[in-house]
C-alpha positions as CSV (number, residue, x, y, z in Angstrom):
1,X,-17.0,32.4,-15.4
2,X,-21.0,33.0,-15.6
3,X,-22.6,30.1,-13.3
4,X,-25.4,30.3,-15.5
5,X,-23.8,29.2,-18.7
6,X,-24.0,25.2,-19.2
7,X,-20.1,25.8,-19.4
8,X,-19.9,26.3,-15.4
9,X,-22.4,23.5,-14.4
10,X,-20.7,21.0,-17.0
11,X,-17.0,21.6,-15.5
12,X,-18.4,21.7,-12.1
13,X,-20.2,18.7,-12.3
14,X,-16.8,17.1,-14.3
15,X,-14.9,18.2,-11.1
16,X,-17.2,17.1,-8.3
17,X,-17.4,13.0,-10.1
18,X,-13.9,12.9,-10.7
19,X,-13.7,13.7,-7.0
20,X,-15.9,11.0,-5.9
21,X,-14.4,8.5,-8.0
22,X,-11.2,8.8,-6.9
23,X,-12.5,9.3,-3.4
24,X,-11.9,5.3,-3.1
25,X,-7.6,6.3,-1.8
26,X,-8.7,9.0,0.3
27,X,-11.3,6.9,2.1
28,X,-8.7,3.9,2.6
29,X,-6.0,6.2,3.6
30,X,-8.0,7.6,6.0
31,X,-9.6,4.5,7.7
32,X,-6.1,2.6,8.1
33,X,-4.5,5.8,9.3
34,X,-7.1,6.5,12.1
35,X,-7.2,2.5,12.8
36,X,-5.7,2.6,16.4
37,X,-7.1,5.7,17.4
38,X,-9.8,5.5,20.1
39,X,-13.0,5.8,18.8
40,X,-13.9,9.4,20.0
41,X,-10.4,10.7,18.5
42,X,-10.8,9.3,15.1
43,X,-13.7,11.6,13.9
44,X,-11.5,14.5,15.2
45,X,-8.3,12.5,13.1
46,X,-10.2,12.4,10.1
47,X,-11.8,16.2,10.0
48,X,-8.2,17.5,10.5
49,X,-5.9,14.8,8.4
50,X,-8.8,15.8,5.5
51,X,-8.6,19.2,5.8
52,X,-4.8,19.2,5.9
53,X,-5.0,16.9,2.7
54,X,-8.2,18.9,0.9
55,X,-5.3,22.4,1.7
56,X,-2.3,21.0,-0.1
57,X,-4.8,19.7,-2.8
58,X,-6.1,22.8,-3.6
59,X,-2.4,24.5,-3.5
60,X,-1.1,21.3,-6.1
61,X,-4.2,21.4,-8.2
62,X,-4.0,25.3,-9.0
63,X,0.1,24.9,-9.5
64,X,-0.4,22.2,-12.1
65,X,-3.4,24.4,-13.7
66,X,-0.5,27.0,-13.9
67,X,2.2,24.7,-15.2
68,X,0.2,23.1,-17.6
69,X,0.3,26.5,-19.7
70,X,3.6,25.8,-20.6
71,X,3.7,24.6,-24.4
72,X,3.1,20.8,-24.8
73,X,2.3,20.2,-21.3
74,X,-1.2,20.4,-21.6
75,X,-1.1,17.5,-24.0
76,X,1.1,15.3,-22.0
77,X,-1.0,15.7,-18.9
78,X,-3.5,14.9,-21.2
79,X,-2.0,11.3,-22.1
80,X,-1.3,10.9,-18.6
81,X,-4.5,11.3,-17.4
82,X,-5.6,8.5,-20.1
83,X,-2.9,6.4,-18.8
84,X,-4.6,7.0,-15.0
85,X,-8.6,6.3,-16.5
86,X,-6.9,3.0,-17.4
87,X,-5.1,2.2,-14.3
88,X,-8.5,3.0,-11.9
89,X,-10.4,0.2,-14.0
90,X,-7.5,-2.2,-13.1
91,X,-6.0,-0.9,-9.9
92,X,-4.5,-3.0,-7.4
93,X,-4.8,-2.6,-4.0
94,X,-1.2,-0.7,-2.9
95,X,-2.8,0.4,0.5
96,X,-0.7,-2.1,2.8
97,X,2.3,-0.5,3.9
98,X,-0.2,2.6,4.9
99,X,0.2,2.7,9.2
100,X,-1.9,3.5,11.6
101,X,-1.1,6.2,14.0
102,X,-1.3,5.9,18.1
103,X,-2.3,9.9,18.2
104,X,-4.2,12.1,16.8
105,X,-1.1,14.3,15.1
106,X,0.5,11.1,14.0
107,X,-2.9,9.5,12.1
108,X,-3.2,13.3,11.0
109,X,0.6,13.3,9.7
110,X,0.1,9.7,7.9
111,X,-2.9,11.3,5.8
112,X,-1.5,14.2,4.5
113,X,1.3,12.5,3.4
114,X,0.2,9.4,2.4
115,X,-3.1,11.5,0.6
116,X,0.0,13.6,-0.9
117,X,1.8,11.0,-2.3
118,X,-1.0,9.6,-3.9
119,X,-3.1,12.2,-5.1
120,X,-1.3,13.1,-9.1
121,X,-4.5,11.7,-10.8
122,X,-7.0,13.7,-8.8
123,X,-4.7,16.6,-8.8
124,X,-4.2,16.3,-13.2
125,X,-7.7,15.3,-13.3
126,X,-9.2,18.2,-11.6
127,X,-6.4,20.4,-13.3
128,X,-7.8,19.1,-17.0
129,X,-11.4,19.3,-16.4
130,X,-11.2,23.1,-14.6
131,X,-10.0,24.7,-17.7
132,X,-7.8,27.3,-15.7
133,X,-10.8,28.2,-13.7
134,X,-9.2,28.3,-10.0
135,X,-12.5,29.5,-8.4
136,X,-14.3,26.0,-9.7
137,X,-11.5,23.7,-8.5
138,X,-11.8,25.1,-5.2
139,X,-15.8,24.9,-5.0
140,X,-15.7,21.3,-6.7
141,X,-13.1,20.4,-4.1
142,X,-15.3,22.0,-1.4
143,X,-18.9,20.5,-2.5
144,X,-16.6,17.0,-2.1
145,X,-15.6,17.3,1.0
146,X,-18.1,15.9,3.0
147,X,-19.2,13.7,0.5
148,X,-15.7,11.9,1.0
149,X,-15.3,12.1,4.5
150,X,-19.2,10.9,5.8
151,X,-20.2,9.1,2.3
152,X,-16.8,7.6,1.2
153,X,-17.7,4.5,2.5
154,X,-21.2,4.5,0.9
155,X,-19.2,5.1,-2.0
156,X,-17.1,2.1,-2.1
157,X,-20.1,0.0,-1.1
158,X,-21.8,1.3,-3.8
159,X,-18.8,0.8,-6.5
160,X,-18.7,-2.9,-4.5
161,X,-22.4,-3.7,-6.3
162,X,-22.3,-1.9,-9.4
163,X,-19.1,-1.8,-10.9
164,X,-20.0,0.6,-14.4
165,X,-19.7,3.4,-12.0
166,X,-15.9,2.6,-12.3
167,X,-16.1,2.2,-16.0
168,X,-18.6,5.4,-15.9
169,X,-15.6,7.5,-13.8
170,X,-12.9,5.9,-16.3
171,X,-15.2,7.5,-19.3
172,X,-15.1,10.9,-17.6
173,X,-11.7,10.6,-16.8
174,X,-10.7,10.1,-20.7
175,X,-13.1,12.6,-21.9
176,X,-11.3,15.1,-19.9
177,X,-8.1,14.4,-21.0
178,X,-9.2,14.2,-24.6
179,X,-10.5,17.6,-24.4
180,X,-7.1,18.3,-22.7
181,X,-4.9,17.5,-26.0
182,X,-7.4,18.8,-27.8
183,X,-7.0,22.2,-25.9
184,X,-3.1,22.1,-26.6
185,X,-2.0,25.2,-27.9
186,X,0.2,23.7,-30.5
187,X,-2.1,21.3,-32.2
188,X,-5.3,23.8,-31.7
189,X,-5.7,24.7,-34.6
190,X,-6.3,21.4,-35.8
191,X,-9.7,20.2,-33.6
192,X,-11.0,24.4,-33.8
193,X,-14.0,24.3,-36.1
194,X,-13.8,20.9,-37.1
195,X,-16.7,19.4,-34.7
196,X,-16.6,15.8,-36.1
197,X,-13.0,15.6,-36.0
198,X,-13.0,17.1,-32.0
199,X,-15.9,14.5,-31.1
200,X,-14.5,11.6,-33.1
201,X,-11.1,11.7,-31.3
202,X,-12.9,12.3,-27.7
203,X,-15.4,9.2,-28.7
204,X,-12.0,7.2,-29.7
205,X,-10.1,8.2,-26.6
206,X,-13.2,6.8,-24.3
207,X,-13.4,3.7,-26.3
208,X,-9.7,2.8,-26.7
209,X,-9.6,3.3,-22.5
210,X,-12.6,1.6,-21.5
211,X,-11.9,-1.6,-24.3
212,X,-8.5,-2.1,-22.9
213,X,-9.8,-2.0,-18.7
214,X,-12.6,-4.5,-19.7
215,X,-10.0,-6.5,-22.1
216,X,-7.6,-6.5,-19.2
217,X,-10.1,-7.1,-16.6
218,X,-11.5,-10.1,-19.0
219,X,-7.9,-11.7,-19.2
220,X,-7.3,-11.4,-15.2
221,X,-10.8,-13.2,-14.2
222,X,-10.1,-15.8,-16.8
223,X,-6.0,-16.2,-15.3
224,X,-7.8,-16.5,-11.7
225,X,-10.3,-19.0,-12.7
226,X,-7.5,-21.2,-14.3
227,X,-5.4,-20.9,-11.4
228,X,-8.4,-22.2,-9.3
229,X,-9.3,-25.1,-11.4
230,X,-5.6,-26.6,-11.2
């Protein structure tokens, strides 16, 4: 793909937020894991328990780009991925049963798997908004690196104080996985050349996603402030 064409920077710039939004796991993950460490081995933990995580990443994320060729697929990762822009607005945290290693290799060991285990949504995600591009999931994942390992942190803090950059990850989230059913082979033909319908049914998807986290978010503050009344 031409990096000058909109095209590149768009998808790019798709992949690199979609990365940082999710980097919220990753930076959990790693902090609990490299807990115990001493404080001079955890920098070292971190670099290689990343690296080891960023590696099987890349391998999943350019697997799924593959699988998702097969008819059908492409939609159902689609609705998947609408399902996961839903679930980051009203996550819970599942971090708890994440230990903490007394070496290096262990802490190391403990992210890759638990980062692993975890990591479907970035892995679809990424896979959606890439387009079958390999060489721009790899640089995305790449420009991100750092950004997760020194500003993951930042990150969170910054989520902490102004929560629409959730609801402004969700949005991306849903628009790439509207343009991933819309790019289903087998239903195609109905979005190509129709421009209203294509952007009505991306516009729809964003809504319906970010109505329902802020509904459900809505009905959990007003359950919390009950419970703290009685």
């Amino acid at each position: 793909m031409d990096i000058l064409t909109v095209d590149f920077w768009s998808i790019l710039l798709s992949i690199i937020f979609i990365d940082l939004i999710l980097a919220g796991d990753n930076a959990i993950v790693i902090g609990m894991a490299a807990r115990r460490l001493p404080k001079e081995q955890q920098k070292q933990a971190v670099l290689l328990g990343t690296a080891g995580a960023v590696l099987i990443r890349i391998a999943a994320t350019v697997l799924v780009v593959w699988i998702l060729k097969v008819p059908w697929l492409l939609a159902v990762g689609g609705v998947l991925l609408l399902w996961i822009a839903f679930k980051l607005l009203v996550q819970e945290d599942e971090h708890g049963d994440i230990k903490a290693g007394n070496t290096i290799w262990a802490s190391v060991r403990t992210i890759v798997i638990a980062d692993a285990a975890m990591g479907l949504d970035n892995v679809i995600a990424v896979a959606g908004a890439a387009q079958g591009h390999f060489s721009l999931i790899v640089i995305g994942l790449l420009i991100s690196i750092p950004i997760v390992v020194w500003g993951s942190t930042l990150f969170i803090k910054l989520i902490t104080h102004f929560p629409w950059i959730i609801y402004a990850g969700s949005g991306v989230l849903a628009y790439t996985a509207a343009k991933m059913i819309t790019h289903e082979p087998q239903i195609k033909h109905w979005f190509e050349g129709n421009t209203l319908l294509t952007w009505s049914f991306i516009a729809l998807m964003i809504l319906t996603v970010m109505s329902a986290g802020f509904w459900n978010n809505a009905l959990k503050r007003k359950e919390e402030q009950s419970r703290a009344l009685q």
